[in-house]
mmCIF file as Biopython writes it, N, C-alpha, C and O atoms, coordinates in Angstrom:
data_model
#
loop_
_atom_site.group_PDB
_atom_site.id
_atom_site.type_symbol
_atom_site.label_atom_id
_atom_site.label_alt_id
_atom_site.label_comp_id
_atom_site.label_asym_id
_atom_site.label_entity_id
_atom_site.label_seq_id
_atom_site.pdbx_PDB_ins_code
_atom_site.Cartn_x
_atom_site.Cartn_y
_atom_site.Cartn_z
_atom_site.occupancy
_atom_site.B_iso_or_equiv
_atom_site.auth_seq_id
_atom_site.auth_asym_id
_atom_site.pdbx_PDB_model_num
ATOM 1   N N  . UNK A ? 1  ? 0.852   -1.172 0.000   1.0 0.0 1  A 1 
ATOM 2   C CA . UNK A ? 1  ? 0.000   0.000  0.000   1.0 0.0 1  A 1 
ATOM 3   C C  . UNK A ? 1  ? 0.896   1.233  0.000   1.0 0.0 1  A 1 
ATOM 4   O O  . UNK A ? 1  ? 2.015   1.337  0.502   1.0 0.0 1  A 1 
ATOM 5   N N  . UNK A ? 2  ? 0.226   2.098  -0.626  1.0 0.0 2  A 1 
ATOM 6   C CA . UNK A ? 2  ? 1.029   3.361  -1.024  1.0 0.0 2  A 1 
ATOM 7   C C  . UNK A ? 2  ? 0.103   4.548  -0.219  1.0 0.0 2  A 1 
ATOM 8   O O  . UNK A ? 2  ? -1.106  4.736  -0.355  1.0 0.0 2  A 1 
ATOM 9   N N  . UNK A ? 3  ? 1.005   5.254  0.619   1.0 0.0 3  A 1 
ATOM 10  C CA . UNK A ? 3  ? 0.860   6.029  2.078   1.0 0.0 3  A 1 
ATOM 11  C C  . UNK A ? 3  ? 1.204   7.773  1.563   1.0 0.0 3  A 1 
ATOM 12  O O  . UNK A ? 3  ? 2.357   8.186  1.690   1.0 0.0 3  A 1 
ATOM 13  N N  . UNK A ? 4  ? 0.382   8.467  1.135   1.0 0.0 4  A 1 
ATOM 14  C CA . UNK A ? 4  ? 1.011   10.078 0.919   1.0 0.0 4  A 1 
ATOM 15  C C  . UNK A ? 4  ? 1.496   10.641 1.942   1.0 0.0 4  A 1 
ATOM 16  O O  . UNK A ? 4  ? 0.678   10.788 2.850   1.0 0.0 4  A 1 
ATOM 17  N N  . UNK A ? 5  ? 3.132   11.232 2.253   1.0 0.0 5  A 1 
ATOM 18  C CA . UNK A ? 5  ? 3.110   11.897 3.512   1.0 0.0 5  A 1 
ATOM 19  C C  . UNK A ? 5  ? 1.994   12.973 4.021   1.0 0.0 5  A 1 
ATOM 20  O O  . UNK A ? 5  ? 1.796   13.120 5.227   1.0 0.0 5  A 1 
ATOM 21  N N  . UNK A ? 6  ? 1.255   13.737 3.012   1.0 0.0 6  A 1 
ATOM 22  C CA . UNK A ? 6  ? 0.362   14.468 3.103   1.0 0.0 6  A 1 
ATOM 23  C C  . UNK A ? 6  ? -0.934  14.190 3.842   1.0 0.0 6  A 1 
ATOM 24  O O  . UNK A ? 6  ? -1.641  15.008 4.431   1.0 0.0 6  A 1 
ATOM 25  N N  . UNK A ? 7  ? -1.116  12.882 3.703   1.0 0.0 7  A 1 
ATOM 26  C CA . UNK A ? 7  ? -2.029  12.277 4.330   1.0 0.0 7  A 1 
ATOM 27  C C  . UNK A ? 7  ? -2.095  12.144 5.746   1.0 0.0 7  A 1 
ATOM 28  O O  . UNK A ? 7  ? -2.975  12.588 6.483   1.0 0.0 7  A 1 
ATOM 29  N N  . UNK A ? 8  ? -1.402  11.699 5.959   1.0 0.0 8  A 1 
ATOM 30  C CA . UNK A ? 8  ? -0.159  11.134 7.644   1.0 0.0 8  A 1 
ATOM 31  C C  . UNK A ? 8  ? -0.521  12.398 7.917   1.0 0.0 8  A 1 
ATOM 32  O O  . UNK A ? 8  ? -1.362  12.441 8.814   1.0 0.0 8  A 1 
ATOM 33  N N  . UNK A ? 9  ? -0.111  13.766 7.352   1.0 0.0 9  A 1 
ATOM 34  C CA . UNK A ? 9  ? -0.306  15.298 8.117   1.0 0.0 9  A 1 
ATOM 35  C C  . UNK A ? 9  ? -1.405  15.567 8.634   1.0 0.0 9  A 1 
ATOM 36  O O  . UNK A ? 9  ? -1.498  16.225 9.670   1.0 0.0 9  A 1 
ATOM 37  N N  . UNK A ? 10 ? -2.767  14.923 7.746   1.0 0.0 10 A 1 
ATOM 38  C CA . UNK A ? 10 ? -4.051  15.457 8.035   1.0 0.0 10 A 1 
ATOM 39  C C  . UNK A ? 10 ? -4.445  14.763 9.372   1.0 0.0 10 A 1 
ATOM 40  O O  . UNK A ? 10 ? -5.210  15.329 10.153  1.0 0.0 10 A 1 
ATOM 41  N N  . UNK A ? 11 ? -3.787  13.220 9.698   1.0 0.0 11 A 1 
ATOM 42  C CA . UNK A ? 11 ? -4.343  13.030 11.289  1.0 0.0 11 A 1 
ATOM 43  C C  . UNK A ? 11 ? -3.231  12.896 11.692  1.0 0.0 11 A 1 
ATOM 44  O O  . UNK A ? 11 ? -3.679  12.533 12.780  1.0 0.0 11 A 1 
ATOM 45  N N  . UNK A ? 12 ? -1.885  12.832 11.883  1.0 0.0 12 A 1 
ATOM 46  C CA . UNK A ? 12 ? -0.995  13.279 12.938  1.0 0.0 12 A 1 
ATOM 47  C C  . UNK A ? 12 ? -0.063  14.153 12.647  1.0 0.0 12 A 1 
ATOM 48  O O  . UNK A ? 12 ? 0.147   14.526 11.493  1.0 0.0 12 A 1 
ATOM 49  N N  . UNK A ? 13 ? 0.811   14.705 14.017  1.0 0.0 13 A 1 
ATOM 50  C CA . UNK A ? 13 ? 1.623   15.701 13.372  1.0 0.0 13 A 1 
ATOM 51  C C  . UNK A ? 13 ? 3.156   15.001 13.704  1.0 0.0 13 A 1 
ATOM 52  O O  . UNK A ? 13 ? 3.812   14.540 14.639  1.0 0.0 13 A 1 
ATOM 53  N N  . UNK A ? 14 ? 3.247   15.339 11.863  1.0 0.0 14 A 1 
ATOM 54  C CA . UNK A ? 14 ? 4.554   14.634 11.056  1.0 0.0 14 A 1 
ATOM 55  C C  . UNK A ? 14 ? 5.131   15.800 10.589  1.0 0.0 14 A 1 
ATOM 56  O O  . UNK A ? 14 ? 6.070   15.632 9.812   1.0 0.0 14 A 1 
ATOM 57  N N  . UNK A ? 15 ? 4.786   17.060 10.884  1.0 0.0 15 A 1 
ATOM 58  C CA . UNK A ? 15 ? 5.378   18.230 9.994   1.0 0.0 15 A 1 
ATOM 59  C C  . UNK A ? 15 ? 7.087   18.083 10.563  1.0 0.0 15 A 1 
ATOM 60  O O  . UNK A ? 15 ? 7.929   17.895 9.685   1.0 0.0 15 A 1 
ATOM 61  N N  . UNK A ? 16 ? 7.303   18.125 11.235  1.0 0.0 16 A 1 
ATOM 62  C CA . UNK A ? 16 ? 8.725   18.140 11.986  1.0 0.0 16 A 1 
ATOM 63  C C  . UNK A ? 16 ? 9.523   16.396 11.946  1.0 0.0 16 A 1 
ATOM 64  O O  . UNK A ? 16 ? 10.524  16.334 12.659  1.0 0.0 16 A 1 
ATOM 65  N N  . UNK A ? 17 ? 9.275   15.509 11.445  1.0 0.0 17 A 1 
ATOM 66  C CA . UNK A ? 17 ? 9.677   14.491 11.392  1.0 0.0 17 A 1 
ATOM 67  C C  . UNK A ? 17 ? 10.432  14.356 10.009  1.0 0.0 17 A 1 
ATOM 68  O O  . UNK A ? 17 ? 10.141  15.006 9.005   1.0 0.0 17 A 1 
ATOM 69  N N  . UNK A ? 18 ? 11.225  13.619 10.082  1.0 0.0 18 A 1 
ATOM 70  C CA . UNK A ? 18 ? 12.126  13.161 8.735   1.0 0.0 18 A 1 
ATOM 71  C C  . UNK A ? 18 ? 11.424  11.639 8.041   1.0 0.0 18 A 1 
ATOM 72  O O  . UNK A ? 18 ? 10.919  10.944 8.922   1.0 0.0 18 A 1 
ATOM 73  N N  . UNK A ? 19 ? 11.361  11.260 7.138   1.0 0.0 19 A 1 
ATOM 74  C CA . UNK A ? 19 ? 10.888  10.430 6.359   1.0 0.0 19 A 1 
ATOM 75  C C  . UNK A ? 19 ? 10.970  9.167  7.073   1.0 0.0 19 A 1 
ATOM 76  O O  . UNK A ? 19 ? 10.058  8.492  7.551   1.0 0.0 19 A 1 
ATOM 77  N N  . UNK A ? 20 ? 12.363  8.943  7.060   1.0 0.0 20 A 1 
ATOM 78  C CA . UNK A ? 20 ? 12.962  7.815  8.040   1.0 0.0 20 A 1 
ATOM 79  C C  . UNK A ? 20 ? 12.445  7.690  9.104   1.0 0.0 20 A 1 
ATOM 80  O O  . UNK A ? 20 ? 11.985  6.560  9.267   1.0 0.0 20 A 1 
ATOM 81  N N  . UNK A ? 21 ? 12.248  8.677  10.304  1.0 0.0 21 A 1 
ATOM 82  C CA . UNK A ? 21 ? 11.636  8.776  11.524  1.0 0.0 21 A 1 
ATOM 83  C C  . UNK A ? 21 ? 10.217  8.108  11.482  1.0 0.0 21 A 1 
ATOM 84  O O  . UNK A ? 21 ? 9.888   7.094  12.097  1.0 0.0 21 A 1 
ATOM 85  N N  . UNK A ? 22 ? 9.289   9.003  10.484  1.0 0.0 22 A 1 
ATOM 86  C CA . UNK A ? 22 ? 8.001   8.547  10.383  1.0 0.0 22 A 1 
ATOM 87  C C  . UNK A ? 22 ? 8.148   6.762  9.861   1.0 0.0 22 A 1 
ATOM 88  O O  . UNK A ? 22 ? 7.755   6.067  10.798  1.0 0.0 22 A 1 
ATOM 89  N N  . UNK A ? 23 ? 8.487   6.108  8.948   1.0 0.0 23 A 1 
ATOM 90  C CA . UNK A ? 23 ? 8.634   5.024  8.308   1.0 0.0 23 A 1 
ATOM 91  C C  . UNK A ? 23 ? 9.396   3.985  9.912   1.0 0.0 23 A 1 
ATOM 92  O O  . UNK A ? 23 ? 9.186   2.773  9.968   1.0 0.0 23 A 1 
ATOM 93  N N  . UNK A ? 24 ? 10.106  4.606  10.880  1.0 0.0 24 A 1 
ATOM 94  C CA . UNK A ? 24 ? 10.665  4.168  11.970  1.0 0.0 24 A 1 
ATOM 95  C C  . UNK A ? 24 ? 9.322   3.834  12.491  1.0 0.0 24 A 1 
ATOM 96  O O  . UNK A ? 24 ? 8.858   2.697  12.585  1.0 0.0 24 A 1 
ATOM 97  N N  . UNK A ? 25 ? 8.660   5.111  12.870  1.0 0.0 25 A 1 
ATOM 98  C CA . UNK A ? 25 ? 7.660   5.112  13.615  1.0 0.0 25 A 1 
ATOM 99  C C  . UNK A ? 25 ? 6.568   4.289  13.495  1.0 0.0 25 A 1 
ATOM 100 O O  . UNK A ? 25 ? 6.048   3.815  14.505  1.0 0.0 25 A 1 
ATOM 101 N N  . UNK A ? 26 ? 6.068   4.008  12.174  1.0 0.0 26 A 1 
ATOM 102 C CA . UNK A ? 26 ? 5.205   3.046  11.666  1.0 0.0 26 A 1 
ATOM 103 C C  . UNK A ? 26 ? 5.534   1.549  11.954  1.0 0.0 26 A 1 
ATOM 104 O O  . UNK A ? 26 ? 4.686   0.735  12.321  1.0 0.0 26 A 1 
ATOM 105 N N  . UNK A ? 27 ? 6.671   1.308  11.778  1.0 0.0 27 A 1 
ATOM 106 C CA . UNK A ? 27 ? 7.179   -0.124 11.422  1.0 0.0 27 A 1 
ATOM 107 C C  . UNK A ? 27 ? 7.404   -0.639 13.355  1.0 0.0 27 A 1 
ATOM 108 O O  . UNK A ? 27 ? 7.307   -1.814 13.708  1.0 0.0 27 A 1 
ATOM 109 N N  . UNK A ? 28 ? 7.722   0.608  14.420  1.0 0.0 28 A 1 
ATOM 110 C CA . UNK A ? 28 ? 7.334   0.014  15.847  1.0 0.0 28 A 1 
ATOM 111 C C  . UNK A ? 28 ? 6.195   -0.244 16.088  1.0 0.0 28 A 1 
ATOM 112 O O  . UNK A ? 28 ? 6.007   -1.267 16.748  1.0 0.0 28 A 1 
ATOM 113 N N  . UNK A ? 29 ? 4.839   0.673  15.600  1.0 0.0 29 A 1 
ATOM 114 C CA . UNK A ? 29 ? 3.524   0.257  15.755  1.0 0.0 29 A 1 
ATOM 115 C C  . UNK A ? 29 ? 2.865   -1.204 14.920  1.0 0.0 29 A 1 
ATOM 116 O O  . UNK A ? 29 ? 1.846   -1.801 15.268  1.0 0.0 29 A 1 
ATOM 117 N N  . UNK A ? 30 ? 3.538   -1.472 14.039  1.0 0.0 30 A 1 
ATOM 118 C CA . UNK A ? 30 ? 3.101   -3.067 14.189  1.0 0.0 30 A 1 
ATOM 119 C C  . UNK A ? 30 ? 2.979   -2.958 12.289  1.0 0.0 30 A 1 
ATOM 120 O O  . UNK A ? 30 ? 2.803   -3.859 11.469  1.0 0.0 30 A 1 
ATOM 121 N N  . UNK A ? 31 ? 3.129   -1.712 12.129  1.0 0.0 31 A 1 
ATOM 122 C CA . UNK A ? 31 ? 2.681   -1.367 9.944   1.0 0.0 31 A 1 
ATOM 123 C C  . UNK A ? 31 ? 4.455   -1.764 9.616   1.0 0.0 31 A 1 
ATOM 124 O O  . UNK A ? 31 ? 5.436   -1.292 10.189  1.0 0.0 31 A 1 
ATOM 125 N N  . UNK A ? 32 ? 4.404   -2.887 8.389   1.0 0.0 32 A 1 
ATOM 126 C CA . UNK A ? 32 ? 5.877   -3.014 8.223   1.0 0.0 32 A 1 
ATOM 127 C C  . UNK A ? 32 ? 5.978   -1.860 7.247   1.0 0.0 32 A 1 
ATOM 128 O O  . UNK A ? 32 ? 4.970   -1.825 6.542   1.0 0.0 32 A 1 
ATOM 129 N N  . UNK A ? 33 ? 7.148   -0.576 6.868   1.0 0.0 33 A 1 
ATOM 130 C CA . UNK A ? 33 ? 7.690   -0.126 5.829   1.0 0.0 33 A 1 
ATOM 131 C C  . UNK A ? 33 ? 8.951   -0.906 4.408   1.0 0.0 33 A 1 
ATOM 132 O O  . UNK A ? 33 ? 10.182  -0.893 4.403   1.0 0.0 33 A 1 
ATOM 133 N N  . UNK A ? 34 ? 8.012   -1.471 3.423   1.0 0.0 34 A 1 
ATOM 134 C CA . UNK A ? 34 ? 9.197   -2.028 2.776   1.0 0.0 34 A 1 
ATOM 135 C C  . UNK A ? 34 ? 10.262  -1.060 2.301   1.0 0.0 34 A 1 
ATOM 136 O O  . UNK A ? 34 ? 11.433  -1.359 2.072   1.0 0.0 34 A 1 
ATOM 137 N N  . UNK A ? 35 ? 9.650   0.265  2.169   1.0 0.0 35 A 1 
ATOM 138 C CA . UNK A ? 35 ? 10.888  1.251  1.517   1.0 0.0 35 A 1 
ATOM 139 C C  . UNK A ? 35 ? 9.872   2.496  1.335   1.0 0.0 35 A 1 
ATOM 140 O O  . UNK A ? 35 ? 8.661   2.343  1.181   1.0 0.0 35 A 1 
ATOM 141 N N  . UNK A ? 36 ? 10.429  3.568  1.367   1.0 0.0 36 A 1 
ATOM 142 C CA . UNK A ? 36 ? 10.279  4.996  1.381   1.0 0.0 36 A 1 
ATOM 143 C C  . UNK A ? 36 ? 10.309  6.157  0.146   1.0 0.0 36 A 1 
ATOM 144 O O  . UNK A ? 36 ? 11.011  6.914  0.816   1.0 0.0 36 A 1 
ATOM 145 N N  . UNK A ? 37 ? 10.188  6.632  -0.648  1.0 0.0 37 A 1 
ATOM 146 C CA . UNK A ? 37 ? 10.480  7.630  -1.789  1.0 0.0 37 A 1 
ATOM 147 C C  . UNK A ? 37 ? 10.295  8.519  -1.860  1.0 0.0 37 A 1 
ATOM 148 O O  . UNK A ? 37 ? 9.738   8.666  -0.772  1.0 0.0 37 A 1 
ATOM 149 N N  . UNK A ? 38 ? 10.265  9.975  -2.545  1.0 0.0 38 A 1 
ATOM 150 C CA . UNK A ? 38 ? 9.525   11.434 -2.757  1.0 0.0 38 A 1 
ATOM 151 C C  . UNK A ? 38 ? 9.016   10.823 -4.221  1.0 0.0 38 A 1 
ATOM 152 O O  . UNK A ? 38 ? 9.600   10.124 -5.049  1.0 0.0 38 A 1 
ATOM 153 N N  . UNK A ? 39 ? 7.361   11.521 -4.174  1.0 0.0 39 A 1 
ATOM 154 C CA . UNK A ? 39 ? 7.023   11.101 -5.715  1.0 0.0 39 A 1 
ATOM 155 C C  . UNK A ? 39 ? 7.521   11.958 -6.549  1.0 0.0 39 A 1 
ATOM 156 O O  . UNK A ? 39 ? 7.433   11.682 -7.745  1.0 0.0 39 A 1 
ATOM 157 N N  . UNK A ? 40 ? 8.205   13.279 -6.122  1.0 0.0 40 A 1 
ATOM 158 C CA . UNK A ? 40 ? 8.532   14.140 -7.122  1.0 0.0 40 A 1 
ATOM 159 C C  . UNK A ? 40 ? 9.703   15.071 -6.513  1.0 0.0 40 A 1 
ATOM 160 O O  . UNK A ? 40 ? 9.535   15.169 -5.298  1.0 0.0 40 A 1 
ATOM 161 N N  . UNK A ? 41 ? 10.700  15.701 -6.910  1.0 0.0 41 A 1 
ATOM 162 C CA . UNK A ? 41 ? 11.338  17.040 -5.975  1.0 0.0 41 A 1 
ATOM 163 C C  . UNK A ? 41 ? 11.325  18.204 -7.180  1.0 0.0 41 A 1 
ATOM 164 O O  . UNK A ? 41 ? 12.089  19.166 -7.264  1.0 0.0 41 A 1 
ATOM 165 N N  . UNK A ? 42 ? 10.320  17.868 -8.018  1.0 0.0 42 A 1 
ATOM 166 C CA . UNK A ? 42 ? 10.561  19.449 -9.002  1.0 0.0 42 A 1 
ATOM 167 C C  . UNK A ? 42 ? 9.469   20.128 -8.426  1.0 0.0 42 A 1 
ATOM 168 O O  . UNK A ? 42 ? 8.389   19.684 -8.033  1.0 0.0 42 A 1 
ATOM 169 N N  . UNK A ? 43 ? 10.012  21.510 -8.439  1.0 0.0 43 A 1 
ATOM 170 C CA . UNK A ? 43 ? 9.345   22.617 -7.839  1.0 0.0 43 A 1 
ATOM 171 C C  . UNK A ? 43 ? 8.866   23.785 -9.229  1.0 0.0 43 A 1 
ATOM 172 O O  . UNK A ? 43 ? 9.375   23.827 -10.350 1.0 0.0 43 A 1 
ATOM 173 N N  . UNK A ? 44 ? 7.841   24.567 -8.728  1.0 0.0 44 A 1 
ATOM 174 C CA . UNK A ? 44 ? 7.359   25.670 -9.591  1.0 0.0 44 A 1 
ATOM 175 C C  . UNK A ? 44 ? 6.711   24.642 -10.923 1.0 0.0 44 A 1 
ATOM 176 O O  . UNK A ? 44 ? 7.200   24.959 -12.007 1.0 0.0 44 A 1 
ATOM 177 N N  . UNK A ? 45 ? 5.826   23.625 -10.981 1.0 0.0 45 A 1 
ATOM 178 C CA . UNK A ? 45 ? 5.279   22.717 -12.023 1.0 0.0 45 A 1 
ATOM 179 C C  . UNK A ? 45 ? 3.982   23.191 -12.241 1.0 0.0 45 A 1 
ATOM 180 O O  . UNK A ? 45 ? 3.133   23.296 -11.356 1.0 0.0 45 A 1 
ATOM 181 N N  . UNK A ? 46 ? 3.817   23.498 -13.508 1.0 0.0 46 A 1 
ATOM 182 C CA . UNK A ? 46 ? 2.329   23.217 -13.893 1.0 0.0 46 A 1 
ATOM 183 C C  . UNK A ? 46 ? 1.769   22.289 -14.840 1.0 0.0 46 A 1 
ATOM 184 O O  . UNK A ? 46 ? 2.436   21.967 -15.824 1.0 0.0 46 A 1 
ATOM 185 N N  . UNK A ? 47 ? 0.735   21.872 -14.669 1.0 0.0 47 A 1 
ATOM 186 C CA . UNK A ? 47 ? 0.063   20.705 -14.942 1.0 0.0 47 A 1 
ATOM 187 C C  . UNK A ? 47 ? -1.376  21.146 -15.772 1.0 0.0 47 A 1 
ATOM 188 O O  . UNK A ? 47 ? -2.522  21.377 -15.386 1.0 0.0 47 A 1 
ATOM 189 N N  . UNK A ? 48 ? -1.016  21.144 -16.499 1.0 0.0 48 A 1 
ATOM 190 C CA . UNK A ? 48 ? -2.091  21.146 -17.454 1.0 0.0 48 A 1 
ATOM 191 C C  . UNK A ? 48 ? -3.006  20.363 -18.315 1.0 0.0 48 A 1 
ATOM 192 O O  . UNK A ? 48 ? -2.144  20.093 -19.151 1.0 0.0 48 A 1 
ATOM 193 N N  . UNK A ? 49 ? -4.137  19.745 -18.805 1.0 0.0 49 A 1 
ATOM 194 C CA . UNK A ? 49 ? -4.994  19.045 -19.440 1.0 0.0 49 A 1 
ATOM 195 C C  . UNK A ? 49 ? -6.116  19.856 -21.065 1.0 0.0 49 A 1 
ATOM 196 O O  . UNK A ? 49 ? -6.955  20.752 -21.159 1.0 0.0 49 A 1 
ATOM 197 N N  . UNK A ? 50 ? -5.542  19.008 -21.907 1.0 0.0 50 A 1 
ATOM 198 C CA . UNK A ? 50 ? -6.043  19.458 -23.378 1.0 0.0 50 A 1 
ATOM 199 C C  . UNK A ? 50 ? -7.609  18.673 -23.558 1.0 0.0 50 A 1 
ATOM 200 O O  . UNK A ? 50 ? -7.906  17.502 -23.795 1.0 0.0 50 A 1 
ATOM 201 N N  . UNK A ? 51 ? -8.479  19.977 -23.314 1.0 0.0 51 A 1 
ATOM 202 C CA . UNK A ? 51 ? -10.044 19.300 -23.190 1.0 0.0 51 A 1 
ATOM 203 C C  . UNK A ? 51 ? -10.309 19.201 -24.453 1.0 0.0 51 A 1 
ATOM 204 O O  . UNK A ? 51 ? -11.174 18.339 -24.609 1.0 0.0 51 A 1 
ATOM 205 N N  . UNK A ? 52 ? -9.915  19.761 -25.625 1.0 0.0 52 A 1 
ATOM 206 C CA . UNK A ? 52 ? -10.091 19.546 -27.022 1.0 0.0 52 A 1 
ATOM 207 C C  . UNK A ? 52 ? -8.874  19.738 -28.003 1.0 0.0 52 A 1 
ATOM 208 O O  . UNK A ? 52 ? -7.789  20.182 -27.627 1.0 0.0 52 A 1 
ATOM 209 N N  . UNK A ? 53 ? -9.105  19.431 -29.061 1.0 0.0 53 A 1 
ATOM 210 C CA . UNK A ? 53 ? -8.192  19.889 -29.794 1.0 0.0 53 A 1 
ATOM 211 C C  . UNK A ? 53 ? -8.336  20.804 -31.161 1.0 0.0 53 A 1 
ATOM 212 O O  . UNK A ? 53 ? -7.596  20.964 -32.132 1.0 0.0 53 A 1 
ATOM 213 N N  . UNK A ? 54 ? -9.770  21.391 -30.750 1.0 0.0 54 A 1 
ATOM 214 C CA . UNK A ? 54 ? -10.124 22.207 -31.849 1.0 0.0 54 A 1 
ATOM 215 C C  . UNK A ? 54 ? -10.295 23.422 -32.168 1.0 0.0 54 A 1 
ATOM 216 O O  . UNK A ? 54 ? -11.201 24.123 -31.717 1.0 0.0 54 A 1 
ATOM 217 N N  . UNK A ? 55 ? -9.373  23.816 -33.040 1.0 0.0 55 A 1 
ATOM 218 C CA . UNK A ? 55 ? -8.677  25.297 -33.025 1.0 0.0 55 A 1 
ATOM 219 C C  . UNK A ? 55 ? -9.373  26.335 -34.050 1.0 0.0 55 A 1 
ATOM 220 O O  . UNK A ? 55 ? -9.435  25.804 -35.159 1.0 0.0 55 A 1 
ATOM 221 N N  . UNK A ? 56 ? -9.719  27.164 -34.050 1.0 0.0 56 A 1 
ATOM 222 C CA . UNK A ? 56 ? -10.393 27.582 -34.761 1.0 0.0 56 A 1 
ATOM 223 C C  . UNK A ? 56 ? -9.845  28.884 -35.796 1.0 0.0 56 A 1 
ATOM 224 O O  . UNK A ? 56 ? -9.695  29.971 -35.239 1.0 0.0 56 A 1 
ATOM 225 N N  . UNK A ? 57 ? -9.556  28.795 -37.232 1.0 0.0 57 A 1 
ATOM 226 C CA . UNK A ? 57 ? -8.449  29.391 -38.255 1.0 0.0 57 A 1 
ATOM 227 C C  . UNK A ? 57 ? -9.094  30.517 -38.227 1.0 0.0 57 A 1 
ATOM 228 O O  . UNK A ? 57 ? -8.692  31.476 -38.885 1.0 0.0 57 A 1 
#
C-alpha cells in the first residue's frame, strides 16, 4: 500500500519528522515499511490538461 506523507499530516503531526523517523515510527507500531520515496522534488510545475483539440483558423 502506497501512504502520501500528506495524508499522515491530516491526522498526525509529522510536519517536523524526517521520512525515516516517520517510516521508523510506523514499522514500531506493528505497519511493516518495505521502503520509502519522494514522488517528485521538481518545484514551480504546472500541470495542465487538453479538453479539445479544436482550433479555430
Amino acid at each position: 500500500m502506497k501512504i502520501v506523507r500528506e495524508w499522515l499530516e491530516e491526522l498526525l503531526d509529522v510536519t517536523l519528522k524526517s521520512d525515516l523517523e516517520i517510516a521508523s515510527a510506523l514499522t514500531k507500531a506493528g505497519t511493516e515499511v518495505g521502503s520509502y520515496a519522494p514522488l517528485s522534488t521538481a518545484n514551480n510545475v504546472v500541470v495542465g490538461k487538453i479538453l479539445s483539440d479544436n482550433v479555430e483558423e
